[in-house]
C-alpha positions in Angstrom: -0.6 -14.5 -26.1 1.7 -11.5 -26.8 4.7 -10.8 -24.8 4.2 -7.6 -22.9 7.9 -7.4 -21.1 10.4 -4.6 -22.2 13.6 -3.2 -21.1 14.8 -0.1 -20.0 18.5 -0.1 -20.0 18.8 -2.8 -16.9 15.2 -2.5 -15.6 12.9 -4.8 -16.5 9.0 -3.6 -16.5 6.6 -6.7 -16.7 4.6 -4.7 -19.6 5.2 -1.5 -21.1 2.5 0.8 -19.0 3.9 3.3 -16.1 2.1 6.4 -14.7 3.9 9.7 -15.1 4.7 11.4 -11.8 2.4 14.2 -10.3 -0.5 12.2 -11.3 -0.6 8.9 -9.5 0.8 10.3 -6.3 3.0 8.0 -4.8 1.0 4.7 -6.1 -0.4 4.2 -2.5 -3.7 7.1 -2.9 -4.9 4.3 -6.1 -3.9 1.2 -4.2 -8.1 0.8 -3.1 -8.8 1.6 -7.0 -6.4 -0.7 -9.2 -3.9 -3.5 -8.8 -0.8 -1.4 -8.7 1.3 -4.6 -9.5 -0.6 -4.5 -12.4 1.4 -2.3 -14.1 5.0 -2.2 -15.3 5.5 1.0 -13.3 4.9 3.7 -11.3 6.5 7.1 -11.6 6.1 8.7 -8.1 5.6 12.4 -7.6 8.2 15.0 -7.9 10.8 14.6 -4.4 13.5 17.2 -4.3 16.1 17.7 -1.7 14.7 20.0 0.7 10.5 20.3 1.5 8.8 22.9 -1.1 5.5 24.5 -0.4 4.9 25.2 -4.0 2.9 28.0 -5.9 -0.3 29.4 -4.5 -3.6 28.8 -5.3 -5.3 28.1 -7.9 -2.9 26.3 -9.2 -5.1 23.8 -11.6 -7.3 25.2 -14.8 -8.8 22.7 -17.3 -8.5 23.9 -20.6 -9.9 22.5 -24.0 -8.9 18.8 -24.3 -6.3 19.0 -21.3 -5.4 20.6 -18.0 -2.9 23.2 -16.9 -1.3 23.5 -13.5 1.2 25.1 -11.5 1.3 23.2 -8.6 5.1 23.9 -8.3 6.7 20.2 -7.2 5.0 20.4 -3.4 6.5 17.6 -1.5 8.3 17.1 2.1 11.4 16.2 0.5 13.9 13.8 0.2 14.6 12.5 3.8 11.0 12.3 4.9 10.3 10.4 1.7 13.2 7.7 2.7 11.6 7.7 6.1 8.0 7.6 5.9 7.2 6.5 2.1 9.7 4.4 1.1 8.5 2.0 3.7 5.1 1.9 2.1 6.1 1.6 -1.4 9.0 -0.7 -1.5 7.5 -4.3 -1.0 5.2 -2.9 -3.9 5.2 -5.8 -6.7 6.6 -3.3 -9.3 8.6 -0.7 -10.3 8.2 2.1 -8.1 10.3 5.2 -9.4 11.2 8.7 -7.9 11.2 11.6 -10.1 13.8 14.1 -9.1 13.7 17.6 -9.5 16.2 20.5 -8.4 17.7 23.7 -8.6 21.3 23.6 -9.1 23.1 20.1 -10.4 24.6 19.7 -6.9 20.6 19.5 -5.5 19.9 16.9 -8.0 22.7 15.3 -7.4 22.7 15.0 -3.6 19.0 13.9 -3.8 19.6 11.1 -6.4 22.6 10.0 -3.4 20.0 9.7 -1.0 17.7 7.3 -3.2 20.6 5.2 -4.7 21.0 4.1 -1.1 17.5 2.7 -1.3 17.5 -1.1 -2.2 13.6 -1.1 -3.7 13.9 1.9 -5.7 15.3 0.6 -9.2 15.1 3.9 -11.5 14.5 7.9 -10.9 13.3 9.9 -13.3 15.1 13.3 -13.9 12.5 16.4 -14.1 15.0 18.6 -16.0 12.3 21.8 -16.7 13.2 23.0 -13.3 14.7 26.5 -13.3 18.4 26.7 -13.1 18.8 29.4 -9.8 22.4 30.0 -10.5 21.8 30.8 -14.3 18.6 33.4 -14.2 16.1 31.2 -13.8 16.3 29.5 -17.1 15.0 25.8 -17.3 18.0 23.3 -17.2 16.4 21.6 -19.7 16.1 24.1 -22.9 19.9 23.8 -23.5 22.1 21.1 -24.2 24.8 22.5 -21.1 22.2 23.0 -19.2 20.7 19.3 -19.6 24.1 17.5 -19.4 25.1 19.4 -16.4 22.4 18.1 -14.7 22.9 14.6 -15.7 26.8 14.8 -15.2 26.1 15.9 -11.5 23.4 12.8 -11.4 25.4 10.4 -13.1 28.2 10.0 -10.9 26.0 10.2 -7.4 23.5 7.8 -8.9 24.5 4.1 -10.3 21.1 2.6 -10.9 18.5 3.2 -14.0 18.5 7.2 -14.9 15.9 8.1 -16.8 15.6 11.8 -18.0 12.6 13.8 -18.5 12.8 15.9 -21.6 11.1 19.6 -22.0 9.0 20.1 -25.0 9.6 24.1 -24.5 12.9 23.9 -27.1 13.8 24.6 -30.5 15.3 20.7 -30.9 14.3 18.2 -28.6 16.8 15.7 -30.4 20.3 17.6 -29.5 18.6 17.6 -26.2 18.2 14.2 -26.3 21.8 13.4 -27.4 23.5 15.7 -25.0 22.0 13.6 -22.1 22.7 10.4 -23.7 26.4 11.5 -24.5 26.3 12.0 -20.4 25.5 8.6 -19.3 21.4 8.6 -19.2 19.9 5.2 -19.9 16.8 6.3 -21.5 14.6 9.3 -22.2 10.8 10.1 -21.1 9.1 13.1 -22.9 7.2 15.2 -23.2 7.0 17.3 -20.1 3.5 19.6 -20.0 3.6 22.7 -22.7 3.8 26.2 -21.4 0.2 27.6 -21.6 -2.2 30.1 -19.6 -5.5 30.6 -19.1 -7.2 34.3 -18.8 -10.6 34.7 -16.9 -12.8 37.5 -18.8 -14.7 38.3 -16.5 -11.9 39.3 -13.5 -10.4 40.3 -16.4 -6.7 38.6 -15.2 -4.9 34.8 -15.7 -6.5 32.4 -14.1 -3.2 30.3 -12.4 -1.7 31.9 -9.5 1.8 32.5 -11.4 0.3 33.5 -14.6 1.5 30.3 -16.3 0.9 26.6 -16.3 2.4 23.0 -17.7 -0.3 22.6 -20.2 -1.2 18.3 -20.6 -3.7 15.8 -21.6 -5.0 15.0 -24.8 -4.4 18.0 -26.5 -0.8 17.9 -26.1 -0.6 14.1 -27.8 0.4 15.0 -31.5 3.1 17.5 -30.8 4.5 14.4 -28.2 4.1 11.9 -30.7 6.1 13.9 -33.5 8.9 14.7 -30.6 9.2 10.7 -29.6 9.3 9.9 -33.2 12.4 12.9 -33.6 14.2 11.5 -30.5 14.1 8.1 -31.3 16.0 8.4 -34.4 18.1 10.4 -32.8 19.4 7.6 -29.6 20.0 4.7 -29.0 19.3 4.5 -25.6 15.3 3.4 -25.1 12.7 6.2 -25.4 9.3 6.7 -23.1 6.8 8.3 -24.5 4.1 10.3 -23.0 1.5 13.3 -23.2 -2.1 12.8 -24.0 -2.5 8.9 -23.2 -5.7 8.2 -22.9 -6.6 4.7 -25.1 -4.7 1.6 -26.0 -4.7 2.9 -29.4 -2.5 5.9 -28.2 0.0 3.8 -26.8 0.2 1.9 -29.9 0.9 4.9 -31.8 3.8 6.1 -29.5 5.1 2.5 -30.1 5.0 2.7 -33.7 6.9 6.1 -33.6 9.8 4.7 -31.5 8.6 4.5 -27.6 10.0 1.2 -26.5 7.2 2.1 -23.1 5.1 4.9 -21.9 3.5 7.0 -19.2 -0.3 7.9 -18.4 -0.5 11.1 -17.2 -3.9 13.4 -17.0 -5.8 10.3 -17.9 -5.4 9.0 -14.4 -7.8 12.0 -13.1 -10.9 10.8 -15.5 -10.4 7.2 -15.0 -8.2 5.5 -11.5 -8.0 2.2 -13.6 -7.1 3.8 -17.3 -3.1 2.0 -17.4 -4.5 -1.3 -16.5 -7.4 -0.6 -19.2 -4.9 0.7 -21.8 -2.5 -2.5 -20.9 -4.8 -5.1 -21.6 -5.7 -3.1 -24.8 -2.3 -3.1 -26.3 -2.1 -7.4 -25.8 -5.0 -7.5 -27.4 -4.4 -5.6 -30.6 -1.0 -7.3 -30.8 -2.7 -10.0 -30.1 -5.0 -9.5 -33.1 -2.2 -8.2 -35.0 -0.2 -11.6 -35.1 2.4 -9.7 -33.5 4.6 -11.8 -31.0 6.2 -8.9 -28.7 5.6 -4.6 -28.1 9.0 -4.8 -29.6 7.4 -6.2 -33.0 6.3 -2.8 -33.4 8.5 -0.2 -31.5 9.8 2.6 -34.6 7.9 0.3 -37.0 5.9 3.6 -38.5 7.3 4.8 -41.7 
């Protein structure tokens, strides 16, 4: 039987299938649905430092072969996350990951503080598409100074795994890639949803309550596929690949183009159970495949 384990930096997920935050909640709304230790991860939903209300509704739209939404990182913050759901989540038999999001490097950085002091949490995830306040709103994460500001601020407040959560909105998601690198991250996740909308004809108006939405699910999957395969050759820290996951054969794919692991995302809304589904798929094509390890195949496509 294949070998499933793989590294990230120093973490160590029992097989190579996480769920991408602001889709699997924080783990505990699936726990009556799937075996959550199942899995080699969970990425938990955004946390930033103060509570957020987020955008209006609607805020969801599906679209052809995906979803779009605007939900706008609602949460209650970081403190009542360290005091009401870390409790929940810690004695959880996997790895259970915050993804933090922010507004200035200093709000990253304080919030990442706060859940380095937390002995269960192994890894965050950095959501770097936030907008900058301080620089007109532009996402931190379409420039390389914007990016490695971020991380710089992140890097020396957090001393655990730091994962960073690359935008697709950008002209080259590689220099990206190496700017946080060249800061200290330990690995890259991407893509974050596509900028999209969605116009109702009849009211004659968009459809989201801001106009515009993060645009995911399996219509997204070959522009994330060609941006793993550009990043990977492009780092040499480990690479998680994500965006339209639905099927075994998916994951395979974003192996083969350089993912050393990836995410589920949109999936999880069609089918609870899809990562434990799409992880016993992938041990049994390597399984079928001779191979001995995921890491027989990680970059192997030409």
């Amino acid at each position: 039987m294949s070998n499933l384990q793989v590294n990230i930096g120093a973490l160590t997920l029992k097989n190579p299938v996480m769920t991408a935050s602001g889709t699997f909640g924080y783990g505990l709304e699936f726990a009556d649905l799937m075996p959550l230790d199942g899995i080699g991860g969970i990425i938990m939903k955004g946390t930033t430092l103060a509570p957020r209300e987020g955008n209006d509704y609607p805020r969801m739209a599906e679209t052809a072969s995906g979803m779009l939404n605007c939900v706008g990182l609602q949460n209650k913050g970081v403190d009542y996350f360290c005091q009401h759901i870390y409790p929940q989540v810690k004695d959880i038999d996997t790895n259970m990951i915050v993804n933090v999001s922010g507004s200035s490097p200093e709000d990253y950085a304080e919030c990442a503080a706060r859940i380095d002091a937390l002995e269960r949490i192994p890894a965050i995830e950095l959501n770097i598409s936030c907008p900058n306040v301080k620089d007109g709103g532009m996402a931190f994460g379409v420039t390389c100074q914007g990016a490695a500001s971020v991380v710089r601020a992140v890097r020396q407040a957090y001393h655990k795994t730091l994962i960073v959560k690359l935008s697709p909105n950008v002209t080259d998601i590689a220099e990206i890639a190496r700017a946080v690198e060249a800061e200290g991250a330990d690995s890259v996740s991407l893509i974050n949803t596509l900028m999209g909308t969605a116009i109702d004809v009849e009211r004659r108006k968009r459809v989201l309550s801001i106009g515009t939405g993060g645009l995911s699910g399996p219509c997204v999957k070959p522009v994330a596929l060609r941006m793993v395969w550009q990043v990977a050759r492009a780092v040499q820290i480990p690479v998680i690949g994500l965006g339209g996951i639905t099927t075994a054969t998916d994951a395979i794919e974003f192996f083969m183009a350089g993912a050393t692991a990836i995410e589920i995302g949109t999936a999880n809304f069609l089918d609870p159970a899809v990562s434990i589904k799409v992880r016993d798929g992938i041990r049994a094509w390597l399984d079928s495949h001779g191979c001995q390890s995921v890491m027989d195949i990680v970059g192997c496509a030409e």
